[in-house]
C-alpha positions, 0 to 999 in steps of 0.5 A, spaced: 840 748 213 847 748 215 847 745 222 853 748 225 851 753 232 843 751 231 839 749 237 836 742 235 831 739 241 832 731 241 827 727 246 829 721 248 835 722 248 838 719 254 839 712 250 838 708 244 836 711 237 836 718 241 842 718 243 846 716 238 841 722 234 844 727 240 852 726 238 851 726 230 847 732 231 853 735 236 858 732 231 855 736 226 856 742 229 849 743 232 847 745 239 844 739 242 838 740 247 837 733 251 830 731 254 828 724 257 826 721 264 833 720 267 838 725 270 843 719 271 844 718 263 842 725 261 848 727 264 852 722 262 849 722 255 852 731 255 859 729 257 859 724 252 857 730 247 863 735 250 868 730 250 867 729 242 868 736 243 861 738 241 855 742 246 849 740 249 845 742 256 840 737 258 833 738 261 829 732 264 822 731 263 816 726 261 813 727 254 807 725 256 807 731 261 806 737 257 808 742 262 813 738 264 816 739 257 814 745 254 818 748 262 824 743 259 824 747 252 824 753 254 830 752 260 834 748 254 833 754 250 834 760 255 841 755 256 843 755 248 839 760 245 832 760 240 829 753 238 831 751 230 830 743 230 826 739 233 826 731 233 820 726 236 824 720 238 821 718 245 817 712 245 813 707 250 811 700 248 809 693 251 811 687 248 805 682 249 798 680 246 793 685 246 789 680 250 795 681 255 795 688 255 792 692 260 789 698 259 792 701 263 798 699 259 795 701 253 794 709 255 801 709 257 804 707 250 800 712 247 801 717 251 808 717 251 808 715 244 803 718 240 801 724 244 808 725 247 809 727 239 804 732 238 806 735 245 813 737 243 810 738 236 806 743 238 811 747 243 816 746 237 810 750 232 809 755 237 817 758 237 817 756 229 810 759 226 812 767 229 819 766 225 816 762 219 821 758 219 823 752 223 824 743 221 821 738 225 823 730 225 818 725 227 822 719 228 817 712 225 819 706 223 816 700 218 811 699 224 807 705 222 804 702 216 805 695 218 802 692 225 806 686 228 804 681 233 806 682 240 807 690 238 799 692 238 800 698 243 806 701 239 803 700 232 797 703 234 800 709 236 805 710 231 800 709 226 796 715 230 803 719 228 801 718 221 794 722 221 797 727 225 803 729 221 798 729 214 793 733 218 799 738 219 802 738 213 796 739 209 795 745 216 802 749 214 801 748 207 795 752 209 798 758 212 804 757 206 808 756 213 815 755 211 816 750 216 819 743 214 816 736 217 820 729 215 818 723 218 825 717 218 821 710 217 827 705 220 827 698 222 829 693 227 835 697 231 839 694 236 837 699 242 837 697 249 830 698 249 830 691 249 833 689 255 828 694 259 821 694 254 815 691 259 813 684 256 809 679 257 814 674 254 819 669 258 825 669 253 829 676 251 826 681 246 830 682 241 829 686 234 826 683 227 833 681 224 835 683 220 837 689 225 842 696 224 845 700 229 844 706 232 848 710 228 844 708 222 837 710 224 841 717 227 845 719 220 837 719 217 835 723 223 840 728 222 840 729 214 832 730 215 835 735 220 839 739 215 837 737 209 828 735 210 824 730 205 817 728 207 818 722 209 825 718 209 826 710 209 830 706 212 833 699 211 831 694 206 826 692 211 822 698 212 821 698 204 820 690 204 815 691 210 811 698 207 811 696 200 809 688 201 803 691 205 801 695 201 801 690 194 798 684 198 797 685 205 793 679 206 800 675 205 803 680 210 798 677 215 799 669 214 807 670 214 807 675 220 803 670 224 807 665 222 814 667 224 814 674 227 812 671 235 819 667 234 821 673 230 821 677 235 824 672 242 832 671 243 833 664 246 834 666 252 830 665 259 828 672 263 826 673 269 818 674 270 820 680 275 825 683 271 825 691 271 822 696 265 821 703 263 813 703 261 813 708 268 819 710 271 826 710 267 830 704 271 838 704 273 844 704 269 846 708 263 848 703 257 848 708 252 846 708 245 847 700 243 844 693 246 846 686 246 846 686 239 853 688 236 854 682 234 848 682 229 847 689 228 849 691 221 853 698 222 851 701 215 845 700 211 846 700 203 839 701 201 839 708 205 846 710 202 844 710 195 837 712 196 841 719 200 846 719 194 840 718 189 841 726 185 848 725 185 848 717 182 843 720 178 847 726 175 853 720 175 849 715 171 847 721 166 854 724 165 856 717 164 851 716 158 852 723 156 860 721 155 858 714 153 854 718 147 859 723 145 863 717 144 858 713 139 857 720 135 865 721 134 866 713 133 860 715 128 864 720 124 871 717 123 
């Protein structure tokens, strides 16, 4: 799908992974529908967007709220016409030990991580299912098959999507609905969700190293818009994490339980009081990118190769084609 003039619908899309998904759309032509919690950095994401030169409106909305979302879908599209992408980006977590983490807390994450998912693909396959045609992306991640310590509310959720998404495909393929459905597995990425996620720990949290940048996961997040696959992998630790677990996961356990606690902390103290998103966005817009720019890598090799795969494939047979012909021409001299 050729993505200039399409009408794509980003969730989350205020901050972080969203964000940078939001202006690579736009970048690529596409108009960019904004959904999050936050007015302040919604507007601030859009006048980003128009200054590169790209078109978005915004619409403000908590994915756990269906009628909240489904009015937010509709204004974006009475604003930049009918829906052709949809992208799954918004997300909750609690960094804490599940006996640390209240129920309360446990229903909030899912809610927003789970079911704020099939909430906006239910709203997407209601516009899509009439026209037969339309691309919804699910954004995963390595924990969607692998749970870690600290990240019980976040993995179980994200391991509901995954059910979620088979039953669907396997729901479409029913109906010989041409409607495509990709799932982007990414790794640690360096988002301000961590200055901000609600945690039970005293030091700062911080992605698993190695981390990527936000533009990494939002490239793999627009090819999957313009060019769908089943299920997209991101980073050599996505494959390391879902691979490993898959051929010994009892070592998985031993080496998580280990070094993913530490893992998983900065050094850094703070403070018992400090704000989150689990309820309510906090203050600020810090845009796509957190603390960890030093750390994070801004391209991932893995992903590149994987991307370019056919055209490798083509190179690598076109170069054994010449390489024969030569044979056969030493051959015959």
């Amino acid at each position: 799908m050729r993505l200039e003039g399409k009408v794509v619908i980003v969730t989350g899309a205020s901050a972080g992974i969203g964000r940078a998904t939001a202006l690579e759309l736009a970048r690529r032509g596409a108009k960019v529908g904004l959904i999050a919690r936050g007015r302040e950095r919604l507007e601030s994401a859009k006048q980003e967007i128009e200054e590169n030169g790209g078109t978005a409106a915004t619409a403000v909305a908590d994915v756990s709220d269906h009628q909240a979302l489904e009015r937010a879908a509709s204004e974006l599209e009475a604003r930049l016409g009918p829906l052709d992408a949809w992208v799954n980006n918004a997300m909750a977590a609690v960094l804490a030990e599940v006996a640390d983490t209240s129920p309360e807390e446990f229903k909030r994450v899912t809610e927003v991580t789970y079911l704020g998912s099939v909430h906006g693909t239910g709203i997407a396959l209601r516009r899509f299912l009439p026209r037969n045609e339309g691309t919804i992306v699910q954004v995963g991640s390595a924990l969607s098959r692998r749970g870690i310590p600290l990240q019980a509310s976040y993995c179980g959720a994200k391991h509901a999507l995954e059910g979620f998404l088979e039953s669907l495909r396997a729901e479409l393929r029913h109906r010989h609905a041409h409607i495509q459905v990709s799932l982007v597995q990414l790794p640690g990425v360096n988002t301000p969700q961590f200055d901000w996620v609600r945690t039970r720990l005293r030091r700062h949290p911080q992605p698993v190293p190695p981390i990527f940048q936000p533009e990494v996961a939002a490239r793999a997040i627009a090819d999957a818009v313009q060019r769908p696959r089943r299920e997209i992998w991101v980073g050599g630790p996505t494959v390391m994490t879902i691979v490993g677990n898959r051929i010994a996961p009892w070592f998985v356990d031993r080496y998580l339980a280990r070094t993913n606690i530490k893992a998983q902390q900065t050094g850094e103290i703070i403070p018992a009081d400090r704000p989150d998103n689990l309820w309510a966005p906090p203050a600020g817009d810090p845009g796509a990118h957190g603390i960890f720019d030093d750390q994070a890598k801004p391209r991932s090799v893995q992903y590149e190769l994987n991307h370019r795969r056919r055209a490798l494939a083509a190179a690598a047979g076109a170069a054994a084609a010449g390489a024969a012909a030569a044979v056969a021409v030493t051959r015959r001299d």
